[in-house]
C-alpha positions in Angstrom: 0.0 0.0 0.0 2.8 2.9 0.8 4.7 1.7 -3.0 0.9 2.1 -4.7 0.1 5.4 -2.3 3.7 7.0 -3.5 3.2 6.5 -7.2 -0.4 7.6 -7.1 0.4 11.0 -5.2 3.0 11.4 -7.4 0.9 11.1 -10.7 -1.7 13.0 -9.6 1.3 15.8 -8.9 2.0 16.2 -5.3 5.7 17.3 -5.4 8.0 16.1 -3.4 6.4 13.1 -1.2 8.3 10.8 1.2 7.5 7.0 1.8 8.1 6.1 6.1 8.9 2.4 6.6 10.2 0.2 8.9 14.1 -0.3 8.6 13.5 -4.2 8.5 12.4 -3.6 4.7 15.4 -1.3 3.7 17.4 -4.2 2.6 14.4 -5.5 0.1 13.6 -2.7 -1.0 16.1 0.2 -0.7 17.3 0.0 -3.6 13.9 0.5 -5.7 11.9 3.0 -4.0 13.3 6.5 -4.6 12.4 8.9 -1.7 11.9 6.6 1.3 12.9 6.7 4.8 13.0 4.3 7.3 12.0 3.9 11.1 13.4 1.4 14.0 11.1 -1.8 13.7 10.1 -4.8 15.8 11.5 -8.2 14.9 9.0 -8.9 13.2 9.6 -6.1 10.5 6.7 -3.6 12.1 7.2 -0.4 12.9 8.7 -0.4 16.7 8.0 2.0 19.7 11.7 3.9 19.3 10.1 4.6 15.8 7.6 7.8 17.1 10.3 10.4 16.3 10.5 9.4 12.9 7.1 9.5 12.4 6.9 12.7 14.0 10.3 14.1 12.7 9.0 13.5 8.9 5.3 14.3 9.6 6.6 18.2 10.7 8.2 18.7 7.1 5.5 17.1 5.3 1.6 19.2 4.4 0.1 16.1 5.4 0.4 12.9 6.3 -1.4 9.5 4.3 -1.2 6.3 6.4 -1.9 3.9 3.5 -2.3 0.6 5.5 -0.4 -3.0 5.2 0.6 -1.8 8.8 0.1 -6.0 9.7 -0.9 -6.6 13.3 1.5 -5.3 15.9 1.0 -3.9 19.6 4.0 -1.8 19.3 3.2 0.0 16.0 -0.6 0.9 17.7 1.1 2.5 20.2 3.0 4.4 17.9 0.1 5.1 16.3 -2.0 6.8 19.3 1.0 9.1 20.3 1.7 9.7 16.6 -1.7 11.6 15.9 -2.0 12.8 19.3 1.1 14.6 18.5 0.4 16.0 15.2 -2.0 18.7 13.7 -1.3 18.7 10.1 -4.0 17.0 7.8 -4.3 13.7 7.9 -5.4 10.9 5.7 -6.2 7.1 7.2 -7.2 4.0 5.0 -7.2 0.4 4.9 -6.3 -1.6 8.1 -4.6 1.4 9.7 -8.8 2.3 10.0 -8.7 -0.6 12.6 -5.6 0.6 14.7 -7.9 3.8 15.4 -11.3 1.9 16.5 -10.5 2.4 20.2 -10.5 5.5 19.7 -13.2 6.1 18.0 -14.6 9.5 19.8 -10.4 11.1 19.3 -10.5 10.7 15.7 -13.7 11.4 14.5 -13.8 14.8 16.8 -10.2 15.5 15.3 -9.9 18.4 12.7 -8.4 17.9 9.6 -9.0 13.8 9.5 -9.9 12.1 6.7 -11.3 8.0 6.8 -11.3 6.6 3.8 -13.0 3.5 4.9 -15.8 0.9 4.0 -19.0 0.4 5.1 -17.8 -2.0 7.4 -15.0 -0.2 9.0 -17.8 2.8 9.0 -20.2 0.5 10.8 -17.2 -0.6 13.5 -16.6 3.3 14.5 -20.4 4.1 15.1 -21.0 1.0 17.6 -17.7 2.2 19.5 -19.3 6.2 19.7 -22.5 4.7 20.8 -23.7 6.4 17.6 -27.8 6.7 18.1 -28.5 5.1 14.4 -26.7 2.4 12.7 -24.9 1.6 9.4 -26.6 -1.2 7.5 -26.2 -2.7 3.9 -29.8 -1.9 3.5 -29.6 1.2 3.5 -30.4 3.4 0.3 -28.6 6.2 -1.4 -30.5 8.3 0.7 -30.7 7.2 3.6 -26.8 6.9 3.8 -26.6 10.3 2.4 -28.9 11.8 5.5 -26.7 9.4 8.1 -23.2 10.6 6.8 -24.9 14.2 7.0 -26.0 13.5 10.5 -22.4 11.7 11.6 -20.2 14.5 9.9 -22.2 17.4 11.1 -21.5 16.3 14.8 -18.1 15.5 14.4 -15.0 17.1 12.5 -13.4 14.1 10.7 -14.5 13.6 7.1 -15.6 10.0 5.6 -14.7 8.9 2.4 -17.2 5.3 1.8 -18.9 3.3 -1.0 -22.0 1.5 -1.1 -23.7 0.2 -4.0 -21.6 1.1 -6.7 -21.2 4.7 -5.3 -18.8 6.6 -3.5 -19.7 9.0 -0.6 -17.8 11.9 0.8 -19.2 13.4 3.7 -17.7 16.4 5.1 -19.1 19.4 7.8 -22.4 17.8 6.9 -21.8 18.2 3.0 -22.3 15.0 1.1 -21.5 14.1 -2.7 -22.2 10.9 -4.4 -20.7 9.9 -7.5 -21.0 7.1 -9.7 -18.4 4.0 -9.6 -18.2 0.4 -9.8 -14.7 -0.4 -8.1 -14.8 -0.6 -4.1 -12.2 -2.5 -3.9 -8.7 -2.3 -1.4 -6.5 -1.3 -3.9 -9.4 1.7 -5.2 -9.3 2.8 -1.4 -5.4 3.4 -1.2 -6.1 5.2 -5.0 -8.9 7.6 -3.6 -7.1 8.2 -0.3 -4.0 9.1 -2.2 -5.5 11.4 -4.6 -7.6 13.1 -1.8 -4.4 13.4 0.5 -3.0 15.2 -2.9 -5.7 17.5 -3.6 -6.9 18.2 0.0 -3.4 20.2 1.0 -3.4 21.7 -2.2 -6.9 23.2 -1.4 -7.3 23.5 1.6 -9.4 25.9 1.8 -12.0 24.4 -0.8 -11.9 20.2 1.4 -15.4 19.4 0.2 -14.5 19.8 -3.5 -11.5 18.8 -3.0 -11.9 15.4 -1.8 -15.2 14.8 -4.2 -12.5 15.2 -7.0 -10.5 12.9 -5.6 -13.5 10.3 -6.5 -14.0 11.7 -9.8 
């Protein structure tokens, strides 16, 4: 996911980008990704709890920061995680399974300014049982009546949702919601739109809602 984010952001013109990994993958792949940088890591190749001032050294001379996911499954790395964005103000974008590291806390990111989930219904539905949120997120629901929830959710809260249900993509931000038209929902298409979005989103910043609708475009 962060080789696929990089390229993306690049071809959708970002400028100068940086890829953060662990060090355990400098050795594989050092040598083929231009532009990355590398963080102490856990024997098992995640990213280790020495690796915060990395994460926060790079994140201060970056516009934003895109955690693209393929984090794998590692207590260390969630801790990293939570102090990371607790740390941090810049924009920033979260997608994939680094949606799950966040699900304890739930209430922190979605009242956290200048978040953006790009997440699926599923990962949508998780974060609204662990708010207590007072309606729920069901495959049933129509066009519209995702439409009014997302309105509802992103009114109350500051983060801003990028989803797809039934062949259509929703952004949802400040209680602003645009739908548009597309068949792939897949993993890889999430990492795409969050890219883009991470892209056009610092670039505008004052225009988010249009610029994170383009993204889906």
């Amino acid at each position: 996911a962060p080789g696929q984010s990089y390229k993306i952001a690049q071809d959708t013109g970002v400028g100068v980008a940086k890829v953060l990994l662990p060090d355990a993958l400098q050795k594989n792949v050092g040598t083929i990704l231009e532009n990355g940088e590398y963080a102490p890591s856990t024997k098992s190749g995640s990213f280790g709890h020495t690796a915060l001032e990395t994460w926060i050294t790079w994140a201060n001379w970056a516009d934003g920061v895109l955690i693209a996911g393929d984090l794998g499954r590692n207590s260390e790395t969630a801790v990293v995680l939570e102090k990371f964005i607790n740390s941090m103000s810049k924009p920033l974008f979260i997608t994939k399974d680094a949606i799950d590291y966040f699900r304890a806390n739930a209430k922190e990111i979605l009242a956290r300014d200048k978040t953006i989930l790009v997440l699926s219904l599923s990962q949508l539905q998780k974060f609204c049982l662990e708010i207590g949120w007072t309606s729920a997120v069901t495959y049933q629901m129509t066009i519209l009546q995702l439409v009014e929830f997302l309105h509802n959710l992103t009114l109350s809260n500051k983060t801003s949702i990028i989803t797809s249900h039934n062949g259509n993509y929703f952004v949802a931000h400040k209680g602003m919601v645009s739908t548009t038209k597309n068949a792939q929902t897949d993993d890889i298409c999430r990492v795409e739109i969050a890219s883009k979005a991470s892209v056009w989103y610092i670039q505008n910043q004052n225009r988010p809602f249009e610029a994170l609708t383009t993204a889906v475009v």
